[in-house]
PDB file with one MODEL, atoms N, CA, C and O in Angstrom:
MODEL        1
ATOM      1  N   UNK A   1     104.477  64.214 102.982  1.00  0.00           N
ATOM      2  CA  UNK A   1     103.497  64.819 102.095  1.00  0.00           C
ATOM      3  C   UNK A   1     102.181  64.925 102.857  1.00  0.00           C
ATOM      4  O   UNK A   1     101.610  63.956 103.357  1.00  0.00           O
ATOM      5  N   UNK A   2     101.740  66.210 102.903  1.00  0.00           N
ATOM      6  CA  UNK A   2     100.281  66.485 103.495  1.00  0.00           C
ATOM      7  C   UNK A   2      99.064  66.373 102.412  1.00  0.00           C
ATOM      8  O   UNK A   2      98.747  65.560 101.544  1.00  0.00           O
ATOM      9  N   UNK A   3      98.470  67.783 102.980  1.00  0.00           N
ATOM     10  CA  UNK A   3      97.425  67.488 101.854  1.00  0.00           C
ATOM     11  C   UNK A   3      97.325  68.289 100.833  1.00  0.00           C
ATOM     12  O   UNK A   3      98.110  69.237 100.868  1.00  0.00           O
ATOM     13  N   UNK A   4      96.601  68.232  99.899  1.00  0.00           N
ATOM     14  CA  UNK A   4      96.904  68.705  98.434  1.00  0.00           C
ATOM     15  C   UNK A   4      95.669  69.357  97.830  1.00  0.00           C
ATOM     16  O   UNK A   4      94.735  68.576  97.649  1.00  0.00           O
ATOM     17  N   UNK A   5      95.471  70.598  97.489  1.00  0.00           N
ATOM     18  CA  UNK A   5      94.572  71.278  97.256  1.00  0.00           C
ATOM     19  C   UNK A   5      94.352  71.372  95.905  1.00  0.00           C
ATOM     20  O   UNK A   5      95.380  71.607  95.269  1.00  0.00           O
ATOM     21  N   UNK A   6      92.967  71.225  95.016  1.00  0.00           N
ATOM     22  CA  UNK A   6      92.573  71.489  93.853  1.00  0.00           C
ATOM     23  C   UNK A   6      91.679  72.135  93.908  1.00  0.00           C
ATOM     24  O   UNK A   6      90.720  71.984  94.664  1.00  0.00           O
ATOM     25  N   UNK A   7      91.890  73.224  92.871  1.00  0.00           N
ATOM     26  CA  UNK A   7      90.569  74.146  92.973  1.00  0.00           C
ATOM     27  C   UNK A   7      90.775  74.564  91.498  1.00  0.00           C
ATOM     28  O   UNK A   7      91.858  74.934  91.044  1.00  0.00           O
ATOM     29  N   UNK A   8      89.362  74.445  90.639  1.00  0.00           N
ATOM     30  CA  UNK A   8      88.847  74.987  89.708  1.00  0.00           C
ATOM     31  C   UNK A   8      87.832  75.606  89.649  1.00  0.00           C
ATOM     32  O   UNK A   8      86.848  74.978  90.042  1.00  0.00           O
ATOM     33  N   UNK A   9      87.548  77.248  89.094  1.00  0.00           N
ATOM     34  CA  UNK A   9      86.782  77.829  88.680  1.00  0.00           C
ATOM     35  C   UNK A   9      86.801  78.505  87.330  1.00  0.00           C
ATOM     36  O   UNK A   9      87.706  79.273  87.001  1.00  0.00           O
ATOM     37  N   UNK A  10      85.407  78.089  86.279  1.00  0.00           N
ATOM     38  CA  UNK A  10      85.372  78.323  85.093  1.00  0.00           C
ATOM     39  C   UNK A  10      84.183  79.194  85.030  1.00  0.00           C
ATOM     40  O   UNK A  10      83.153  79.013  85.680  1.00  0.00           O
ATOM     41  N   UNK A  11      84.348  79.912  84.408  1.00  0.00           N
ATOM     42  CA  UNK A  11      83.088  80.720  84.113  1.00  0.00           C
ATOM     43  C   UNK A  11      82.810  80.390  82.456  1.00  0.00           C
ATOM     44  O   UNK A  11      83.557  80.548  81.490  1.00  0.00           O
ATOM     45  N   UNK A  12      81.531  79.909  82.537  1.00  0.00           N
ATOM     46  CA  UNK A  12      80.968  79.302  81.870  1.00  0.00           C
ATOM     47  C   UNK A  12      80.015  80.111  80.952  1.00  0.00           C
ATOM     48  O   UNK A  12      79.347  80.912  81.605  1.00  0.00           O
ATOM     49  N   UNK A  13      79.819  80.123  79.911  1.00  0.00           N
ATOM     50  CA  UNK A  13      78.910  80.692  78.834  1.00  0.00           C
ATOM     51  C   UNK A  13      77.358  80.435  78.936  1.00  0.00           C
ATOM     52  O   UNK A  13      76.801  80.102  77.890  1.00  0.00           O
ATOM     53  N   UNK A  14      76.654  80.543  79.994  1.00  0.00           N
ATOM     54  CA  UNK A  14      75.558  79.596  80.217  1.00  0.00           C
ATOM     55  C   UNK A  14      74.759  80.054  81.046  1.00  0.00           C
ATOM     56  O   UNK A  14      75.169  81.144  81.443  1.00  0.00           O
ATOM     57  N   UNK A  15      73.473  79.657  81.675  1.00  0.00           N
ATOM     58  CA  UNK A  15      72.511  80.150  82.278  1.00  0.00           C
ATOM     59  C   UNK A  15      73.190  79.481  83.735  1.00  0.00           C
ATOM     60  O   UNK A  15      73.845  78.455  83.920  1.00  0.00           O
ATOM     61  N   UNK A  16      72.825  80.305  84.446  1.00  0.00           N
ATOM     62  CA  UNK A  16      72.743  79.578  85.825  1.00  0.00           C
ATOM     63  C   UNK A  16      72.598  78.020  86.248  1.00  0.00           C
ATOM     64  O   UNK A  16      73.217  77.138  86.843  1.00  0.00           O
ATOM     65  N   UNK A  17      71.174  78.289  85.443  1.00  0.00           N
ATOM     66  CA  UNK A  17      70.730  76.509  85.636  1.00  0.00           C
ATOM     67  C   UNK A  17      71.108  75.324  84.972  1.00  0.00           C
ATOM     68  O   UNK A  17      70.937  74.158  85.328  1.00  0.00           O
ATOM     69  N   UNK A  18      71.680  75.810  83.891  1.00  0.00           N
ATOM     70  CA  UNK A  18      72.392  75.273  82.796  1.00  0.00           C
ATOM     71  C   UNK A  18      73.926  74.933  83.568  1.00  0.00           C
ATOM     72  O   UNK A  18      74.435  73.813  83.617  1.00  0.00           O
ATOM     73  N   UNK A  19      74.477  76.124  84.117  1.00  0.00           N
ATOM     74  CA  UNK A  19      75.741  75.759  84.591  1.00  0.00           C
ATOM     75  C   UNK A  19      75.870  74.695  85.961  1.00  0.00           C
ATOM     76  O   UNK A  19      76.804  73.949  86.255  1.00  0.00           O
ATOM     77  N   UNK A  20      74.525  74.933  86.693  1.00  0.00           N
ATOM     78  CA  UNK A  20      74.398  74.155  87.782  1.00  0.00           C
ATOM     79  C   UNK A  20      74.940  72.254  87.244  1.00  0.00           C
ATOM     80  O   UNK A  20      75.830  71.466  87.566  1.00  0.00           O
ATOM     81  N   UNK A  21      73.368  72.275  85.968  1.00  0.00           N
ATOM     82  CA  UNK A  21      73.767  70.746  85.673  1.00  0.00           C
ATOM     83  C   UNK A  21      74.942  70.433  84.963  1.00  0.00           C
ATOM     84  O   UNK A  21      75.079  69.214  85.073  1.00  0.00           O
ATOM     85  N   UNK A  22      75.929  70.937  84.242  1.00  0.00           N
ATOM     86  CA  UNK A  22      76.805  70.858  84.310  1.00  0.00           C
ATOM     87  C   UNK A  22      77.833  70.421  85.478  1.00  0.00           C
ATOM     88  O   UNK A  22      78.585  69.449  85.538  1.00  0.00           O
ATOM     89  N   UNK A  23      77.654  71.239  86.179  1.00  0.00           N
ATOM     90  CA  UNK A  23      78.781  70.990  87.578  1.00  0.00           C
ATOM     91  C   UNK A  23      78.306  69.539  87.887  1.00  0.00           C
ATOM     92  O   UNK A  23      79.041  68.552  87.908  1.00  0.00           O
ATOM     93  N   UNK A  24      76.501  69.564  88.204  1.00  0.00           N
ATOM     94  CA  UNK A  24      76.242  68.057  88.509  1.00  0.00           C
ATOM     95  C   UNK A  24      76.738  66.733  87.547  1.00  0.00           C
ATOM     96  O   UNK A  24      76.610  65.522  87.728  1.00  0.00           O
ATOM     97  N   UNK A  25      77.246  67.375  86.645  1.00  0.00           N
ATOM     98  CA  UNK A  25      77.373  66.317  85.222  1.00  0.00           C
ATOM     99  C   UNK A  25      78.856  66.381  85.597  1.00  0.00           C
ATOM    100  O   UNK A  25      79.377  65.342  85.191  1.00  0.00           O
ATOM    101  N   UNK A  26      79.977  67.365  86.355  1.00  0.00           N
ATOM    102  CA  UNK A  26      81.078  66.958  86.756  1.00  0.00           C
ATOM    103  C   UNK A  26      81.233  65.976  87.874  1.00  0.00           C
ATOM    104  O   UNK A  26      82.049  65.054  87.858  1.00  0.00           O
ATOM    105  N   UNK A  27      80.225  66.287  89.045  1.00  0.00           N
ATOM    106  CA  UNK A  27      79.935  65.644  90.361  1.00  0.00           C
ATOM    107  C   UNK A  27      79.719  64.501  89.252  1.00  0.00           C
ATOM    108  O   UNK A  27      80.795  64.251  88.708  1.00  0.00           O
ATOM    109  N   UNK A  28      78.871  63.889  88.854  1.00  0.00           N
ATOM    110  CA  UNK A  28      78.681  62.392  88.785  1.00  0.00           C
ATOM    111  C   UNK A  28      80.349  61.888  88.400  1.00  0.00           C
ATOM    112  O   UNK A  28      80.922  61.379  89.363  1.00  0.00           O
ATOM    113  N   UNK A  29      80.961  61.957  87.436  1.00  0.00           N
ATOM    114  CA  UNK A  29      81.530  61.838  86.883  1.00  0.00           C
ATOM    115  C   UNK A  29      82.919  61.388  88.304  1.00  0.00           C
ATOM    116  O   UNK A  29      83.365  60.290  88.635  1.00  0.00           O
ATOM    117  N   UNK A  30      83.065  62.048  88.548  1.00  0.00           N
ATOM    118  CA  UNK A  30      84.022  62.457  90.020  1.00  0.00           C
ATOM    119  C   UNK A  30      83.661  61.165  90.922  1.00  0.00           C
ATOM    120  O   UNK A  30      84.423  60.283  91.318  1.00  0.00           O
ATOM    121  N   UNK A  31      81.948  61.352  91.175  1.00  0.00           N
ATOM    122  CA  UNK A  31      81.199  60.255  91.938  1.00  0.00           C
ATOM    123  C   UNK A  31      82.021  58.789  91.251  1.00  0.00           C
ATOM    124  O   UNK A  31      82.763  58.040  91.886  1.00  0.00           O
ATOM    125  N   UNK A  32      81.745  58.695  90.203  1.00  0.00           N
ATOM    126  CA  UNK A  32      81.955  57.903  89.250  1.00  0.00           C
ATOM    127  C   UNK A  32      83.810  57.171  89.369  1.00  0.00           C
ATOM    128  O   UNK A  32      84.020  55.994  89.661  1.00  0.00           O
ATOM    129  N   UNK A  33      84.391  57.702  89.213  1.00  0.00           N
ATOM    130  CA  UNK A  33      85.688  57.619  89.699  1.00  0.00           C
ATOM    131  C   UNK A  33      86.749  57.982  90.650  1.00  0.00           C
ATOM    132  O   UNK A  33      87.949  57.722  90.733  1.00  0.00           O
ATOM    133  N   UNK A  34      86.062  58.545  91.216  1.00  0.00           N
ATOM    134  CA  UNK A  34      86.788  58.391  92.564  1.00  0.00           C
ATOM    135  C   UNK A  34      85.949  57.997  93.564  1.00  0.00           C
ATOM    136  O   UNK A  34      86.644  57.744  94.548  1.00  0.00           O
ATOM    137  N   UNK A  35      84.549  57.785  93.839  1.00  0.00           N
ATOM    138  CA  UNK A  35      83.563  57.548  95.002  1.00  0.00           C
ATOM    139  C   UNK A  35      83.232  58.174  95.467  1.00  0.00           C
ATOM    140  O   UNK A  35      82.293  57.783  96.161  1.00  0.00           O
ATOM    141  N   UNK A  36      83.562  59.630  95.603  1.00  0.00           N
ATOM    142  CA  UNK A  36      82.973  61.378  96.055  1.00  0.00           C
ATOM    143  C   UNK A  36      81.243  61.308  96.024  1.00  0.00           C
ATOM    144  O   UNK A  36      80.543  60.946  95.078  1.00  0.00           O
ATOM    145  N   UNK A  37      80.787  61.795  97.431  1.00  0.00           N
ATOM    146  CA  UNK A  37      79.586  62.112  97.257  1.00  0.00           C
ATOM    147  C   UNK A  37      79.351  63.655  97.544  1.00  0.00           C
ATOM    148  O   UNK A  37      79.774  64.403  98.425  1.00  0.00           O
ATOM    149  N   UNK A  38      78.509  63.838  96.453  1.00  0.00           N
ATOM    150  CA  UNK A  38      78.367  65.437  96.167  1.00  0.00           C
ATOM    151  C   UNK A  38      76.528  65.505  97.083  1.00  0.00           C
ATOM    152  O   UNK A  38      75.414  65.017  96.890  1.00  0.00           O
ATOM    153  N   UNK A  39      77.105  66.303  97.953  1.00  0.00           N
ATOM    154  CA  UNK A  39      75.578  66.640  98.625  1.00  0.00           C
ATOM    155  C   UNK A  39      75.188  68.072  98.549  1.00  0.00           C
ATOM    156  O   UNK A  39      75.693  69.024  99.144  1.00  0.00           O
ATOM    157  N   UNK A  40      73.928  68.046  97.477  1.00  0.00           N
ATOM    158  CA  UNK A  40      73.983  69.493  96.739  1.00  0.00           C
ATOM    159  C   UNK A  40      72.529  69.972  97.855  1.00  0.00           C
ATOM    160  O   UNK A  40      71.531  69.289  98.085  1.00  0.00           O
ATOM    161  N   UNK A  41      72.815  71.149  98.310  1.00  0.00           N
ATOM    162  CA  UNK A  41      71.491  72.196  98.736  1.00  0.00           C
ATOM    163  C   UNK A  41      71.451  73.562  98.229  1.00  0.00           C
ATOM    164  O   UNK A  41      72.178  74.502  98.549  1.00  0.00           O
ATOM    165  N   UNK A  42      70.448  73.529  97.353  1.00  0.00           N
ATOM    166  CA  UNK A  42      70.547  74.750  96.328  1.00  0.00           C
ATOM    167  C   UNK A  42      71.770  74.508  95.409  1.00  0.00           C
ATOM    168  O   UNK A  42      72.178  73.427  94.985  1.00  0.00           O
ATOM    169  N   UNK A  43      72.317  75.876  95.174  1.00  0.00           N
ATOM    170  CA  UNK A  43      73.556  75.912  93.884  1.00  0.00           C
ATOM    171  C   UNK A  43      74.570  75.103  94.590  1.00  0.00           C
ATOM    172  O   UNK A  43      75.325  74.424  93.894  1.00  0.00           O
ATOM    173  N   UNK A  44      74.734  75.072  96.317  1.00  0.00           N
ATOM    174  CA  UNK A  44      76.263  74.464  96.668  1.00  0.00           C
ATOM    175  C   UNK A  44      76.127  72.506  96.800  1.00  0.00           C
ATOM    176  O   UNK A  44      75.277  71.621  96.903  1.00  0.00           O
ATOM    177  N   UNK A  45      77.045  72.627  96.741  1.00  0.00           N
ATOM    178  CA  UNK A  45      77.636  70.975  97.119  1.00  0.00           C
ATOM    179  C   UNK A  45      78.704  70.896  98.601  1.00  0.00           C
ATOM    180  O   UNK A  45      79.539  71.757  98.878  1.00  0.00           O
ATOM    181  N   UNK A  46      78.508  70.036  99.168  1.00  0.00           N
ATOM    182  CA  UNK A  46      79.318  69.491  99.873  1.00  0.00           C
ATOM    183  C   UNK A  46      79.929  68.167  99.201  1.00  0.00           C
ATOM    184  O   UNK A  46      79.259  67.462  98.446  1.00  0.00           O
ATOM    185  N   UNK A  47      81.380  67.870  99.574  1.00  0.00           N
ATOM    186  CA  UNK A  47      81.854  67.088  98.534  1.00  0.00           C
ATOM    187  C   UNK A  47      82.781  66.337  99.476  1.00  0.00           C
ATOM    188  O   UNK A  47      83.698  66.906 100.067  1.00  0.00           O
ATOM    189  N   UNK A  48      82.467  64.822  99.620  1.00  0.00           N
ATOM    190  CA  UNK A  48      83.463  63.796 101.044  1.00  0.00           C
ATOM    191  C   UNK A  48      83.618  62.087  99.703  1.00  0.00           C
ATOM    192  O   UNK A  48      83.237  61.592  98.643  1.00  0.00           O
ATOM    193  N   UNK A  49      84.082  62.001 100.354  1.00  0.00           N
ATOM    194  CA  UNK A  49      84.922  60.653  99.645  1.00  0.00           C
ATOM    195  C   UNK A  49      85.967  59.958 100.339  1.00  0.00           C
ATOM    196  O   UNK A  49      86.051  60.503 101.439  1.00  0.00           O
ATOM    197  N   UNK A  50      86.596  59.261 100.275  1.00  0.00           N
ATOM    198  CA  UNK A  50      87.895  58.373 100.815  1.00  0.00           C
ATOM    199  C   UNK A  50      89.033  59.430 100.346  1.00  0.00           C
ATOM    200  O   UNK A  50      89.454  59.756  99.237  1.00  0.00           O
ATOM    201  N   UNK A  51      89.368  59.846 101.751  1.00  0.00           N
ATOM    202  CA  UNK A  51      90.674  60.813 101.612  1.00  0.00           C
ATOM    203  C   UNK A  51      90.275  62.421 100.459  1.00  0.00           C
ATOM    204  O   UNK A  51      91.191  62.906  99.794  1.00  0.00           O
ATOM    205  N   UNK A  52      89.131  62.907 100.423  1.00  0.00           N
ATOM    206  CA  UNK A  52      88.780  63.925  99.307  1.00  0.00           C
ATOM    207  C   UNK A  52      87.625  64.642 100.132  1.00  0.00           C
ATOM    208  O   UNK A  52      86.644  63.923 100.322  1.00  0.00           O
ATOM    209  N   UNK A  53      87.553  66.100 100.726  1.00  0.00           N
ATOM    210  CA  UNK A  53      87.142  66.725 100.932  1.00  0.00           C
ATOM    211  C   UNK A  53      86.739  67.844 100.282  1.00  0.00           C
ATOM    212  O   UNK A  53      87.600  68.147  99.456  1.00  0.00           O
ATOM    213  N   UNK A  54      85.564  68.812 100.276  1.00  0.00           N
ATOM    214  CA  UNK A  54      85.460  70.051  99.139  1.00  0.00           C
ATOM    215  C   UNK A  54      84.792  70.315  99.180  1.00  0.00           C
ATOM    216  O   UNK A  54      84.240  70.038 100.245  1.00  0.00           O
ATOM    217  N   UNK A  55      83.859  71.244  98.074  1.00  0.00           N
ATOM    218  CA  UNK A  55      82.997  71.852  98.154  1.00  0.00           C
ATOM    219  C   UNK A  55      82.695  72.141  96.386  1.00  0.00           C
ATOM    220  O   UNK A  55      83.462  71.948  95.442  1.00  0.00           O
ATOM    221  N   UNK A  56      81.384  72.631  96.393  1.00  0.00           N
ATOM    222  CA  UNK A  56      81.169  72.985  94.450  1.00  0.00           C
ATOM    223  C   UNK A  56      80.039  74.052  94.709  1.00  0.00           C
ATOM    224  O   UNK A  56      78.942  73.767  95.189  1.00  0.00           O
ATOM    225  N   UNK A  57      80.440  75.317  94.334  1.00  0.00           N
ATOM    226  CA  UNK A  57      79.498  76.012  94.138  1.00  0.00           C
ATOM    227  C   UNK A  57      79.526  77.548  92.876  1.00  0.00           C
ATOM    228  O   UNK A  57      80.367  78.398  92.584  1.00  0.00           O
ATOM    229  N   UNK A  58      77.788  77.165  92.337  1.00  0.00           N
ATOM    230  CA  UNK A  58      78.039  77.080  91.478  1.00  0.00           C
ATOM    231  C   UNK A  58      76.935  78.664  91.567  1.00  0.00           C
ATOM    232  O   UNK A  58      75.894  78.748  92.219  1.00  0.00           O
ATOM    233  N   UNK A  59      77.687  79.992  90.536  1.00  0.00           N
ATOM    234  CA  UNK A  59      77.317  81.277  90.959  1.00  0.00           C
ATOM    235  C   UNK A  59      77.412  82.516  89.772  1.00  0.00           C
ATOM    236  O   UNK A  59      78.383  83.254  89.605  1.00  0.00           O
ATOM    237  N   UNK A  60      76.261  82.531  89.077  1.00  0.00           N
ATOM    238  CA  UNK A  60      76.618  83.628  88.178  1.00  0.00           C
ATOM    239  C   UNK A  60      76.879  83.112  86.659  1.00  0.00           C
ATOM    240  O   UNK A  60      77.215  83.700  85.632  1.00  0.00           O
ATOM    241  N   UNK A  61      76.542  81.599  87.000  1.00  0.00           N
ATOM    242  CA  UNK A  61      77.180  81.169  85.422  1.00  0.00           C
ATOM    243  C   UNK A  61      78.738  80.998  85.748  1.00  0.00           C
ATOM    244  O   UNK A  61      79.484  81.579  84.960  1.00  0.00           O
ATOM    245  N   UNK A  62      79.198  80.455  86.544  1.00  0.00           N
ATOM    246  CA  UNK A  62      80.913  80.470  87.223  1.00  0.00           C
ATOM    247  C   UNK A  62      80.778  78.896  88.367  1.00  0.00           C
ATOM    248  O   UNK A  62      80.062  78.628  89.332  1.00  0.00           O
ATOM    249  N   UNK A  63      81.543  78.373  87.846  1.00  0.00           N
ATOM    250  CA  UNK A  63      81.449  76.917  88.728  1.00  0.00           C
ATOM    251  C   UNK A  63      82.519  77.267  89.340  1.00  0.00           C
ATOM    252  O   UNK A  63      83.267  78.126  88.872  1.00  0.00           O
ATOM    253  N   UNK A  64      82.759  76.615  90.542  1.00  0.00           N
ATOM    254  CA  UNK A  64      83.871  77.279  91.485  1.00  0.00           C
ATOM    255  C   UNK A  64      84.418  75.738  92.389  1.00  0.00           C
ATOM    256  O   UNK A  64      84.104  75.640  93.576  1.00  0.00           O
ATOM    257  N   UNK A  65      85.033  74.883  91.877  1.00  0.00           N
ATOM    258  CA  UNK A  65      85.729  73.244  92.595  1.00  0.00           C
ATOM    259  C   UNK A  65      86.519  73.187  93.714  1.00  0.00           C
ATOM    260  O   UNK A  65      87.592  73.580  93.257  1.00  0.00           O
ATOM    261  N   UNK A  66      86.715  72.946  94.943  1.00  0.00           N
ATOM    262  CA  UNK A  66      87.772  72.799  95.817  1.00  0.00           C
ATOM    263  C   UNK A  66      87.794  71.924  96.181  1.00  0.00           C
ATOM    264  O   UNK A  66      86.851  71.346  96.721  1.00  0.00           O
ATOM    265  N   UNK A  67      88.853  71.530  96.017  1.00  0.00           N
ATOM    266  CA  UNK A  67      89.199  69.599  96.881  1.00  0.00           C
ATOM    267  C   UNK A  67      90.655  69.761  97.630  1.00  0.00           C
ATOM    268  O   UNK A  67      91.798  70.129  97.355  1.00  0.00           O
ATOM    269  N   UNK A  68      89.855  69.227  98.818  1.00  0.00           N
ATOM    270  CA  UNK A  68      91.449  69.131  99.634  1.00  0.00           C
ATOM    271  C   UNK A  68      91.417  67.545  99.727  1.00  0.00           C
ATOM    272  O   UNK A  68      90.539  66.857 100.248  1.00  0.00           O
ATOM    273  N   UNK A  69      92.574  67.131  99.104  1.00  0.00           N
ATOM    274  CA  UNK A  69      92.864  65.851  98.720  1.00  0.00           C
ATOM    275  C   UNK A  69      94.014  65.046  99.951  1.00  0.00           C
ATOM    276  O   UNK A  69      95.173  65.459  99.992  1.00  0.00           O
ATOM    277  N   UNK A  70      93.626  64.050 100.778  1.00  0.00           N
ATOM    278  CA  UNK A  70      94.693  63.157 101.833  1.00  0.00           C
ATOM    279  C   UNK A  70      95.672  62.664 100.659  1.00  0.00           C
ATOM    280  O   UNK A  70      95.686  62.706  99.429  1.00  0.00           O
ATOM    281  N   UNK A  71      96.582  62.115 101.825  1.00  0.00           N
ATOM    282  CA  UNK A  71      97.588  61.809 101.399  1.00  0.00           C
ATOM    283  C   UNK A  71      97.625  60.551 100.170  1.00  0.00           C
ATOM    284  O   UNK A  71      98.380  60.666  99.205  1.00  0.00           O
ATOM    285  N   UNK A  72      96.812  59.480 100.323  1.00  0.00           N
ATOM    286  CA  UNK A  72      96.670  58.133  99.620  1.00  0.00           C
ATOM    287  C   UNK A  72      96.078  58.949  98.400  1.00  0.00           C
ATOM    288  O   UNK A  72      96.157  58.282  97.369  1.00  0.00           O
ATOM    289  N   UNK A  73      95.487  60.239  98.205  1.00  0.00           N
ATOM    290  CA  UNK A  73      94.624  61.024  97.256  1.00  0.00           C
ATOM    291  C   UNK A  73      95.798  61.386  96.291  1.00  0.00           C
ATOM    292  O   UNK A  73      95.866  61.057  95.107  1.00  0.00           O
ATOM    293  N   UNK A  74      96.729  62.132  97.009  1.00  0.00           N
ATOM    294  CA  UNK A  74      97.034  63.632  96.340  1.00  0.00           C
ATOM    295  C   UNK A  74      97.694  62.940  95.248  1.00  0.00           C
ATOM    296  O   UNK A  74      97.531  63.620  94.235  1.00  0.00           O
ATOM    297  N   UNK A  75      98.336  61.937  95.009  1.00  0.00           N
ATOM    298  CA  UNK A  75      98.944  61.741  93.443  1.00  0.00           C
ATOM    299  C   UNK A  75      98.124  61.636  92.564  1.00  0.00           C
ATOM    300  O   UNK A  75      98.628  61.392  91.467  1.00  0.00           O
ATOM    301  N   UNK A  76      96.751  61.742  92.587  1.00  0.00           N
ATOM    302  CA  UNK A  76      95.763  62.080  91.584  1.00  0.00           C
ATOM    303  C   UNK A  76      95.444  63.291  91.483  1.00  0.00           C
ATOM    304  O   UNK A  76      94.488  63.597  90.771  1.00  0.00           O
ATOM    305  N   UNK A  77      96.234  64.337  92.230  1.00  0.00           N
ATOM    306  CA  UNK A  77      95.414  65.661  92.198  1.00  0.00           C
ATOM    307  C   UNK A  77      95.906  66.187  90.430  1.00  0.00           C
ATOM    308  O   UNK A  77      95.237  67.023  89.822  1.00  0.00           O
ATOM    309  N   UNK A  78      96.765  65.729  90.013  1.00  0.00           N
ATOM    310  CA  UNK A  78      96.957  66.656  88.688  1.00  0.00           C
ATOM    311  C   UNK A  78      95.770  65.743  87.915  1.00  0.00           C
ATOM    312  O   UNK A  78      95.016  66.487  87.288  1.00  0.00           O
ATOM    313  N   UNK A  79      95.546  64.848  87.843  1.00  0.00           N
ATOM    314  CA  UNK A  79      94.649  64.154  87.161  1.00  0.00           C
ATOM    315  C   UNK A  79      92.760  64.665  87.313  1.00  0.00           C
ATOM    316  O   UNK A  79      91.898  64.883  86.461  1.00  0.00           O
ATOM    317  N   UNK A  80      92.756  64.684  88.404  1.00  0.00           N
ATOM    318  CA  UNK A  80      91.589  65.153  88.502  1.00  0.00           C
ATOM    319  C   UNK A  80      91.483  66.593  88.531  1.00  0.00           C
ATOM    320  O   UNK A  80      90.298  66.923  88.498  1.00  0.00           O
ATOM    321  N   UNK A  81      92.375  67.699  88.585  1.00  0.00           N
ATOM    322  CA  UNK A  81      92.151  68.678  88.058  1.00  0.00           C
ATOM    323  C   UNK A  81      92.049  68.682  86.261  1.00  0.00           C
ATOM    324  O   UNK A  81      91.032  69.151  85.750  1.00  0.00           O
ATOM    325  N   UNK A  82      92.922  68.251  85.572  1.00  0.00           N
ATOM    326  CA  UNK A  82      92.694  67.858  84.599  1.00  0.00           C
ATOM    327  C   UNK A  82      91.888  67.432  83.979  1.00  0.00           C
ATOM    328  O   UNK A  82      91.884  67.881  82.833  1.00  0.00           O
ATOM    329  N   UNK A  83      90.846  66.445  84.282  1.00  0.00           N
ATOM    330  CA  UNK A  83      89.967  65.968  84.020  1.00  0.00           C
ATOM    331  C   UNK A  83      88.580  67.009  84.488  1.00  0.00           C
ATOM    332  O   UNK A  83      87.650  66.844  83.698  1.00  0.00           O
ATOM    333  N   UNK A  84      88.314  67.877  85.432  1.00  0.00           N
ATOM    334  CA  UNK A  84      87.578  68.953  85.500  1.00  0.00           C
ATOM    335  C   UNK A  84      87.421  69.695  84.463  1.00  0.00           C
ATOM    336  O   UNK A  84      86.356  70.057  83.965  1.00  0.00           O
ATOM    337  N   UNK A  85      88.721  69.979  84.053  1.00  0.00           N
ATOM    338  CA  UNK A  85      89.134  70.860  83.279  1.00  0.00           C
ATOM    339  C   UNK A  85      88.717  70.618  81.948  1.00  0.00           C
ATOM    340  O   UNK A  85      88.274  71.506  81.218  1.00  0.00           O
ATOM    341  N   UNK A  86      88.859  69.352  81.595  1.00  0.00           N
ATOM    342  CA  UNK A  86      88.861  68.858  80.046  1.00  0.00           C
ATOM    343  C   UNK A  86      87.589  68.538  80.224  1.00  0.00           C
ATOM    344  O   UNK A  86      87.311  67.660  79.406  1.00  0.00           O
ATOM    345  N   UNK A  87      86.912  68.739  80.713  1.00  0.00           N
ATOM    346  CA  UNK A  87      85.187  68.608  80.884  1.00  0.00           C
ATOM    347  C   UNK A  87      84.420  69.640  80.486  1.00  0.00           C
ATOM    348  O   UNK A  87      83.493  69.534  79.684  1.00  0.00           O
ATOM    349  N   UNK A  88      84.901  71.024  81.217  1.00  0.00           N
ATOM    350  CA  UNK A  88      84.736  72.445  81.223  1.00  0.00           C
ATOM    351  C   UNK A  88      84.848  72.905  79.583  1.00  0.00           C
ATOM    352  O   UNK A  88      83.917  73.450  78.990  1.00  0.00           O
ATOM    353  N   UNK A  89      86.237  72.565  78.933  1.00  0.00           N
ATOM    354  CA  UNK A  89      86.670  72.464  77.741  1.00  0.00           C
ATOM    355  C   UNK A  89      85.692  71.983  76.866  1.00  0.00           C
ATOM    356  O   UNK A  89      85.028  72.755  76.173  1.00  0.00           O
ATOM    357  N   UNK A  90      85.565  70.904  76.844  1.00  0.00           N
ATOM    358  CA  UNK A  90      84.302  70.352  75.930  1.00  0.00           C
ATOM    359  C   UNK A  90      82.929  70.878  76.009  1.00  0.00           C
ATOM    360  O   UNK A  90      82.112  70.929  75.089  1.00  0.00           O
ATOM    361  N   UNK A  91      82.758  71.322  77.420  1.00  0.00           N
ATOM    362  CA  UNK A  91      81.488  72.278  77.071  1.00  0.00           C
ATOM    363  C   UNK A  91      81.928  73.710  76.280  1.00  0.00           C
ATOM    364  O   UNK A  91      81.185  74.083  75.372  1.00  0.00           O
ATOM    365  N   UNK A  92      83.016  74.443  76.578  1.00  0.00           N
ATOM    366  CA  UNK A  92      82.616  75.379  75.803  1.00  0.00           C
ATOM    367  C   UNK A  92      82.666  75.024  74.297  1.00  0.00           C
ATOM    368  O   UNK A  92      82.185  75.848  73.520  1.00  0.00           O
ATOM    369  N   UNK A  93      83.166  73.954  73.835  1.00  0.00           N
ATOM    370  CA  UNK A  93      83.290  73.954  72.381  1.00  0.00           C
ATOM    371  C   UNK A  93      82.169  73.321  71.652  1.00  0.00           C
ATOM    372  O   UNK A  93      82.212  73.019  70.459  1.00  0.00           O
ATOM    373  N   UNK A  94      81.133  73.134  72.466  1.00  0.00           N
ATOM    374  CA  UNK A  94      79.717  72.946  72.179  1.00  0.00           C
ATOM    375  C   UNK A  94      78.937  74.404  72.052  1.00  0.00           C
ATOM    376  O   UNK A  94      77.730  74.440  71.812  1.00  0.00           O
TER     377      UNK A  94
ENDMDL
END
């Protein structure tokens, strides 16, 4: 087993800047459970962690996630796409 790619993009109902902190409100969260540090300049992120590589950028009101996940990672990749996801979800139903 190599490595394992997650990628989410939602386009979001929202202002730019609005969607930015959002994404940052996913980054913590991510930070938060898995140890990912999100190093944001302007709208993008760079995104490193133990075995979790990526990127977050965020464009148009459209958040855009990629994680290339190592091997000790990837059996969390359905989980943490999931959990992006069900994040994304709860914002729009606000």
């Amino acid at each position: 087993m190599g490595l394992t790619s997650v990628n989410v993009q939602r386009k979001l109902n929202m202002s730019q800047a609005e969607a930015r902190l959002a994404a940052e409100k996913v980054a913590d969260k991510l930070a938060r459970e898995y140890g990912v540090i999100f190093s944001w300049e302007g709208d993008c992120a760079a995104i490193n962690g133990p075995g979790v590589k990526g990127s977050c950028e965020v464009s148009d009101g459209t958040v855009d996630i990629k994680l290339t996940l190592g091997f000790l990672v990837a059996p969390f990749a359905v989980r943490v796409k999931d959990e992006i996801n069900k994040y994304f979800d709860r914002l729009a139903e606000n």
